[in-house]
C-alpha positions as semicolon CSV with decimal commas, in nm:
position;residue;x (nm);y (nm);z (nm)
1;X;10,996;4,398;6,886
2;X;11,018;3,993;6,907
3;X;10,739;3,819;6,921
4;X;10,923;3,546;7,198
5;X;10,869;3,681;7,515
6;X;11,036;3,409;7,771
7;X;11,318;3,119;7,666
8;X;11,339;2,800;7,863
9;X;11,668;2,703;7,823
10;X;11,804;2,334;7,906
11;X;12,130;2,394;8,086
12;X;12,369;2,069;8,025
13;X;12,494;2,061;7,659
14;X;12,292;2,308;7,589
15;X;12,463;2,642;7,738
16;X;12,707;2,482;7,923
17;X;12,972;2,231;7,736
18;X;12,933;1,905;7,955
19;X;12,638;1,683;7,798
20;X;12,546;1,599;8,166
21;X;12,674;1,725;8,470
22;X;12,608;1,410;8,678
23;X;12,827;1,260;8,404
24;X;13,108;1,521;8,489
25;X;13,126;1,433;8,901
26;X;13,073;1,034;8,750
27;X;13,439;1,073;8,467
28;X;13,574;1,278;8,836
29;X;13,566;0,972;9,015
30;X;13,575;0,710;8,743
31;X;13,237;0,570;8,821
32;X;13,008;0,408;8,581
33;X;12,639;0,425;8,646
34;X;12,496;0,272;8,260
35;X;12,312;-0,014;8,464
36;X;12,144;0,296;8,708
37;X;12,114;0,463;8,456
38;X;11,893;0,167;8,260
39;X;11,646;0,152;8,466
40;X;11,597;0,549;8,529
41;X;11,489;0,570;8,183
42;X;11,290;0,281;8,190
43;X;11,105;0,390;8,482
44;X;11,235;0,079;8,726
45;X;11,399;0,339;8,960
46;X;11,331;0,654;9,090
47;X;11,479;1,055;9,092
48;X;11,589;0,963;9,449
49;X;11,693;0,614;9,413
50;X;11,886;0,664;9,118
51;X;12,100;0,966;9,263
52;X;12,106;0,752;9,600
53;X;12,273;0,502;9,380
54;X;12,565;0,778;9,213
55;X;12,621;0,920;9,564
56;X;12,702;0,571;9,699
57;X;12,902;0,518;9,395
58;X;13,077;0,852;9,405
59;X;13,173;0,805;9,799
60;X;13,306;0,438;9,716
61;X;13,543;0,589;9,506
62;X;13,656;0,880;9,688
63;X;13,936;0,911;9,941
64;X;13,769;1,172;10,152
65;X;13,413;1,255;10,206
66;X;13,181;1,324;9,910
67;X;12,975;1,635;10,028
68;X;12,839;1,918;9,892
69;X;13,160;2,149;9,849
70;X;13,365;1,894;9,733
71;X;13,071;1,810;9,425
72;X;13,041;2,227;9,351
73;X;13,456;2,250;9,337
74;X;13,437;1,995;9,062
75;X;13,090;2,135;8,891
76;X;13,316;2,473;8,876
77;X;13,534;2,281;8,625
78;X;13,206;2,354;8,330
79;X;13,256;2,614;8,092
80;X;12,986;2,759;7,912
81;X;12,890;2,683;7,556
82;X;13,043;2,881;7,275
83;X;12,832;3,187;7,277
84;X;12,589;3,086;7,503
85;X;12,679;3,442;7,720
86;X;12,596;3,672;7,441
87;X;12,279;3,506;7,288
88;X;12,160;3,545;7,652
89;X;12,291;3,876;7,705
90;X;12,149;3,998;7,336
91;X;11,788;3,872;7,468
92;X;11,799;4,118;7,742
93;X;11,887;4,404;7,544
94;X;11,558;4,286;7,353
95;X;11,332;4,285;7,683
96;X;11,328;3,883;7,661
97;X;11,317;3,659;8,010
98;X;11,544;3,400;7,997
99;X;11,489;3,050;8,227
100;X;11,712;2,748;8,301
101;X;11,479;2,416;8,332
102;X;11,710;2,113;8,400
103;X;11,755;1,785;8,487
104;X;12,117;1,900;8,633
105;X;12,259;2,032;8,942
106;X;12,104;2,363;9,096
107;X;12,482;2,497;9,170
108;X;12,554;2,490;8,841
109;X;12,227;2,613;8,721
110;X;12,271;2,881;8,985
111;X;12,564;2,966;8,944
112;X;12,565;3,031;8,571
113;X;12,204;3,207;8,582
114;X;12,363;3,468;8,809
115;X;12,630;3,577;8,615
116;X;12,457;3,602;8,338
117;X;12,133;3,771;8,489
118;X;11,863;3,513;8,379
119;X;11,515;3,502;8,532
120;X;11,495;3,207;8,737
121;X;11,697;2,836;8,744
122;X;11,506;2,476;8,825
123;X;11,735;2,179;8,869
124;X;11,812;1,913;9,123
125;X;11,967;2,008;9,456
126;X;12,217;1,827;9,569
127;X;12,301;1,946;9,935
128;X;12,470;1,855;10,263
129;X;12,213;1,679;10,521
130;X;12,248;1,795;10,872
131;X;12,452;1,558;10,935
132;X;12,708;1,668;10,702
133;X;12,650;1,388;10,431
134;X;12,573;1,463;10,023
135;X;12,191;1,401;9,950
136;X;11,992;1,521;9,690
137;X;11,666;1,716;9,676
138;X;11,479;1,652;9,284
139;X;11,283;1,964;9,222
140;X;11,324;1,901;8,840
141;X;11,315;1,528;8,721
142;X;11,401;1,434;8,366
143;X;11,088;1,261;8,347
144;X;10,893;1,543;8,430
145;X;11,003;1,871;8,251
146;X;10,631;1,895;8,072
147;X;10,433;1,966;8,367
148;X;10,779;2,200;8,456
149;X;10,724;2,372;8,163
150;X;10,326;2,388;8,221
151;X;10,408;2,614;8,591
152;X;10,658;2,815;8,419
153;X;10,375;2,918;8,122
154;X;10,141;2,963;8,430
155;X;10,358;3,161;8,670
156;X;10,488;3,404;8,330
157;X;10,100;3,421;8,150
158;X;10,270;3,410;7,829
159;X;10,090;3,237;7,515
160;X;10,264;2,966;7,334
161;X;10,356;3,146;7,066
162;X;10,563;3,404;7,271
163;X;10,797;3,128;7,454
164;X;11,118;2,980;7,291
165;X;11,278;2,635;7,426
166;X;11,592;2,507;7,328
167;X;11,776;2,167;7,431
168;X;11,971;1,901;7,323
169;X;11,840;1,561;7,394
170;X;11,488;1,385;7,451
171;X;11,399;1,482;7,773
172;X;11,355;1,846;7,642
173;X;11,108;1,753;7,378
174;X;10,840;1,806;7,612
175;X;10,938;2,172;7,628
176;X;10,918;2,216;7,226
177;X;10,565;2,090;7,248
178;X;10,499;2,402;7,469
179;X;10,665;2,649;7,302
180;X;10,580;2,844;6,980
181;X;10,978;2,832;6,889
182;X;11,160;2,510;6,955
183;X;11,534;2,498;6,884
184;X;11,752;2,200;6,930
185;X;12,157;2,225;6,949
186;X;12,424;2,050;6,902
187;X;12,307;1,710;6,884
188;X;12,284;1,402;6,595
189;X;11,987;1,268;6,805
190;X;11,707;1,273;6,465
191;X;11,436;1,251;6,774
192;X;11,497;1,562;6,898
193;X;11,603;1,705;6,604
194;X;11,249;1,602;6,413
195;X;11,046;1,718;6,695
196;X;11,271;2,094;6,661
197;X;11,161;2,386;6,438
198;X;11,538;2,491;6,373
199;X;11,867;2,304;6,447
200;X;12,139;2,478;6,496
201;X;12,544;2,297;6,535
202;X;12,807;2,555;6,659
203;X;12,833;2,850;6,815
204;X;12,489;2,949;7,008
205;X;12,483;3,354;6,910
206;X;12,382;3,243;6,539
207;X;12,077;3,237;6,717
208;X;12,002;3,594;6,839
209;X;11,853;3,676;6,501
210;X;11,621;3,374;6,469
211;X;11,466;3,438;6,835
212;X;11,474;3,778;6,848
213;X;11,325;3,868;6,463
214;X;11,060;3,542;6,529
């Protein structure tokens, strides 16, 4: 019987093949959001102001009304990750929870944590007003997926050393510090890479053994 109990997954890049999918509605309408973007990472802007700013963006573009349908019809577009469906589904068979924590869209995150029976899915909402116009609800900020990670440990009572993360970029390092297994994949970024017990490049069921046999 594994040791890991519960794996936090990061959803974008990580299970499913776009490396953001705000960056998949943003190549849709051929916006660019780098300057946005800027100062979101360096803590000048807000969750809220920042996606205020790519909805306004999106919409300037657009020849018909950005709402909430129109954004999931192009989020349907993702595929999964090469075996991202059966390293999931082979941690069932071993009695292992299974959690998306992202900084991506709840649809998506939704959506993919349903057909593949996961536990539970945390992203960022973004939803139809009642007004009928695209806004967005954070419930999990990239600059924030620590304490995430702390209410998840809280709400499952598992030790440390019975929870697996694995992601792909910085913003999921807080999640390795909290975890007894931390995996990064598919990434040349040597920051998240260092702060990673194993690194895996290809197709995701190569790790089945690693988690489960932990």
């Amino acid at each position: 019987m594994s040791q890991i109990k519960l794996v936090v997954f990061d959803m974008d890049g990580t299970i499913i093949e776009p490396r953001s999918s705000w960056a998949m509605i943003h190549e849709h309408f051929g916006t660019d959001n780098t300057e946005m973007l800027q100062l979101y990472i360096d803590h000048k802007i807000s969750d809220k102001e920042f996606v205020k700013a790519d909805i306004k963006l999106w919409n300037s573009k657009s020849d018909r009304p950005v709402d909430e349908k129109y954004i999931n019809s192009i989020l349907d577009k993702a595929k999964p990750r090469e075996g991202a469906e059966e390293l999931i589904t082979a941690l069932h068979e071993s009695k292992i929870k299974t959690i998306i924590l992202s900084g991506g869209i709840q649809y998506l995150a939704d959506k993919w944590a349903k057909k593949w029976g996961m536990n539970e899915a945390l992203a960022n909402e973004l939803i139809d007003d009642k007004n009928g116009k695209l806004i967005a609800k954070i419930n999990s900020s990239g600059h924030n997926k620590g304490p995430l990670m702390e209410k998840i440990i809280k709400k499952y009572n598992y030790k440390k050393n019975e929870i697996a993360a694995i992601g792909d970029t910085i913003v999921d390092i807080p999640t390795f510090e909290r975890a007894g297994l931390s995996i990064a994949v598919n990434t040349e970024d040597e920051r998240v890479i260092g702060k990673a017990d194993y690194h895996l490049k290809g197709d995701l069921t190569e790790l089945k053994k690693l988690i489960i046999n932990w």
